[in-house]
C-alpha positions as a printed Julia matrix, in Angstrom:
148×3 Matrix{Float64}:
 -22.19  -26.87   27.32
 -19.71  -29.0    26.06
 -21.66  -29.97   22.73
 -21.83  -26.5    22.56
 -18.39  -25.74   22.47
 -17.81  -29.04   20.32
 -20.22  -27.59   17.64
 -18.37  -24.06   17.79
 -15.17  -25.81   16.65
 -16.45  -28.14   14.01
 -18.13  -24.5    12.87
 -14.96  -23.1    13.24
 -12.94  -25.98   11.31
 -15.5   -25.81    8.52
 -15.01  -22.07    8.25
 -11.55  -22.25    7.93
 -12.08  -25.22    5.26
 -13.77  -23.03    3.31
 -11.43  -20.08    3.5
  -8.38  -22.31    2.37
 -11.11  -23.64   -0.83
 -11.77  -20.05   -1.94
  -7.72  -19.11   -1.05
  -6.87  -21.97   -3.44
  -9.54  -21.86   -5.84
  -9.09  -17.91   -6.51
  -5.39  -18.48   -6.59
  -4.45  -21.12   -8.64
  -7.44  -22.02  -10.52
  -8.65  -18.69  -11.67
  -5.61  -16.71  -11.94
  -4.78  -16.51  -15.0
  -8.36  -17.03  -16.48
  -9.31  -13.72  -14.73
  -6.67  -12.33  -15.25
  -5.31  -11.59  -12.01
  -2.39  -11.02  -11.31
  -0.88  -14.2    -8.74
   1.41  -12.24   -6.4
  -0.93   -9.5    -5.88
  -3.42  -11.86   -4.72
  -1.37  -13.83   -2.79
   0.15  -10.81   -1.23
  -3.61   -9.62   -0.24
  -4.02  -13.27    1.0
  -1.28  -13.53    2.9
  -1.58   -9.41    4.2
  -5.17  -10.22    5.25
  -3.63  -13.23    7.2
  -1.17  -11.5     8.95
  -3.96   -8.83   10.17
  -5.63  -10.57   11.66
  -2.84  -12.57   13.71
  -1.81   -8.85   14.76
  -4.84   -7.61   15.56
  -6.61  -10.13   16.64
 -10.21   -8.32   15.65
 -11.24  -11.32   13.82
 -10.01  -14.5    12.17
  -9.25  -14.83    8.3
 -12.55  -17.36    8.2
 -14.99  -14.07   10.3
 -13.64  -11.28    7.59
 -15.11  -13.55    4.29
 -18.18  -14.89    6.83
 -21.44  -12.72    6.63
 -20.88  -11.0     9.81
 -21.61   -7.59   10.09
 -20.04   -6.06   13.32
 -18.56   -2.96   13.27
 -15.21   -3.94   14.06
 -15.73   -6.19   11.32
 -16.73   -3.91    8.72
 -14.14   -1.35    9.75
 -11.46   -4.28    9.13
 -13.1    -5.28    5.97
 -12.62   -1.31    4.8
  -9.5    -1.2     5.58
  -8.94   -3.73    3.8
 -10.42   -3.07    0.77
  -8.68    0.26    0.43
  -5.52   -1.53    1.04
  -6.15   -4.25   -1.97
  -7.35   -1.34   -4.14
  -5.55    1.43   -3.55
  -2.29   -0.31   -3.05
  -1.82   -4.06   -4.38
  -3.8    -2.58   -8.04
  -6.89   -5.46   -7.52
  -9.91   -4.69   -9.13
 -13.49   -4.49   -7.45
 -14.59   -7.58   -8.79
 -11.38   -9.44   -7.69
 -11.39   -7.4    -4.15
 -15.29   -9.13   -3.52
 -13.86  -12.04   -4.35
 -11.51  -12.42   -1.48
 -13.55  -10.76    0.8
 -16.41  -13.01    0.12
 -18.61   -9.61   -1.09
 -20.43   -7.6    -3.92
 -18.17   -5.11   -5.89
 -20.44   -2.41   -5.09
 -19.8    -3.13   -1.16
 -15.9    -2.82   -2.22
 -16.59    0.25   -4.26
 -18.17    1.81   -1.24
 -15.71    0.82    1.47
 -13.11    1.83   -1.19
 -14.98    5.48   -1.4
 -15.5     6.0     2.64
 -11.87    5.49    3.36
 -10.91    8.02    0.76
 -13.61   10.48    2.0
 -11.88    9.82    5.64
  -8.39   10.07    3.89
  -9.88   13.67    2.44
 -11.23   15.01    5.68
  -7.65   13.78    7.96
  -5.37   15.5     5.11
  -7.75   18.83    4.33
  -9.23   19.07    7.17
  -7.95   17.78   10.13
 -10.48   15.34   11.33
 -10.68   11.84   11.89
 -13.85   10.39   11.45
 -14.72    7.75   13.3
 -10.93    6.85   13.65
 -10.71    5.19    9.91
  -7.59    7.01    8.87
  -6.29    5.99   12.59
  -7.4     2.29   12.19
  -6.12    2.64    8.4
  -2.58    3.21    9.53
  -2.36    0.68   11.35
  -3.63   -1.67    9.05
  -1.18   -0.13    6.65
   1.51   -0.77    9.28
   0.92   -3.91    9.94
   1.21   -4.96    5.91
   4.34   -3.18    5.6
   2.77   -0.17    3.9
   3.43    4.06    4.52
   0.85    5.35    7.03
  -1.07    8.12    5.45
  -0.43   11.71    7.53
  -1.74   15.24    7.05
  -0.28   17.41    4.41
């Protein structure tokens, strides 16, 4: 049990490695040859951090990993409407930090405005996206979204 637990940590350690490579690589390194824009990124860095210290849904090193639970995914969403929508980051760059495909991004992008559509319009919540949307929003500083 114990080597068990010993190899979840080193796991853990060398998940969290990684996450501080690709922070630092996409950051500094490739900034300004892909043109992205630095505080942006390090404002969807550091707003993805903060998540999920509030929430506690996941760890920085579990969103980027190729895990595929729903609380996971809805997270991920979330966030990729937020980096989108909000902070102006292209697909491309969006994939980047999350550690997936642009067309993933594109698609999480287009569910949460299909949810957005139906709360406003229509009055209904599906799944709770719009509901766990806010709260992301909320917890990144951001205006929650309400019906019109």
């Amino acid at each position: 049990m114990e080597e068990l637990l010993k190899e979840i940590r080193e796991k853990q350690t060398e998940l969290d490695s990684l996450y501080s490579t690709l922070n630092r690589t996409v950051v500094t390194e490739n900034a300004d040859r892909n043109g992205i824009n630095t505080q942006r990124l390090a404002k969807a860095m550091s707003s993805m951090k903060t998540v999920c210290e509030t929430t506690k849904i996941a760890t920085v090193s579990e969103v980027i990993s190729k895990k595929r639970g729903a609380d996971l995914v809805m997270l991920r969403r979330c966030l990729s409407y937020i980096f989108y929508v909000d902070y102006g980051i292209t697909f491309p760059k969006v994939g980047r930090i999350l550690n997936r495909d642009h067309a993933t991004v594109i698609y999480h992008v287009n569910t949460m405005k299909d949810a957005i559509f139906l709360f406003q319009k229509r009055n209904i919540d599906p799944s709770s996206l719009v509901e766990t949307l806010n709260i992301v929003r909320e917890i990144v500083g951001l205006n929650k979204i309400t019906n019109v």
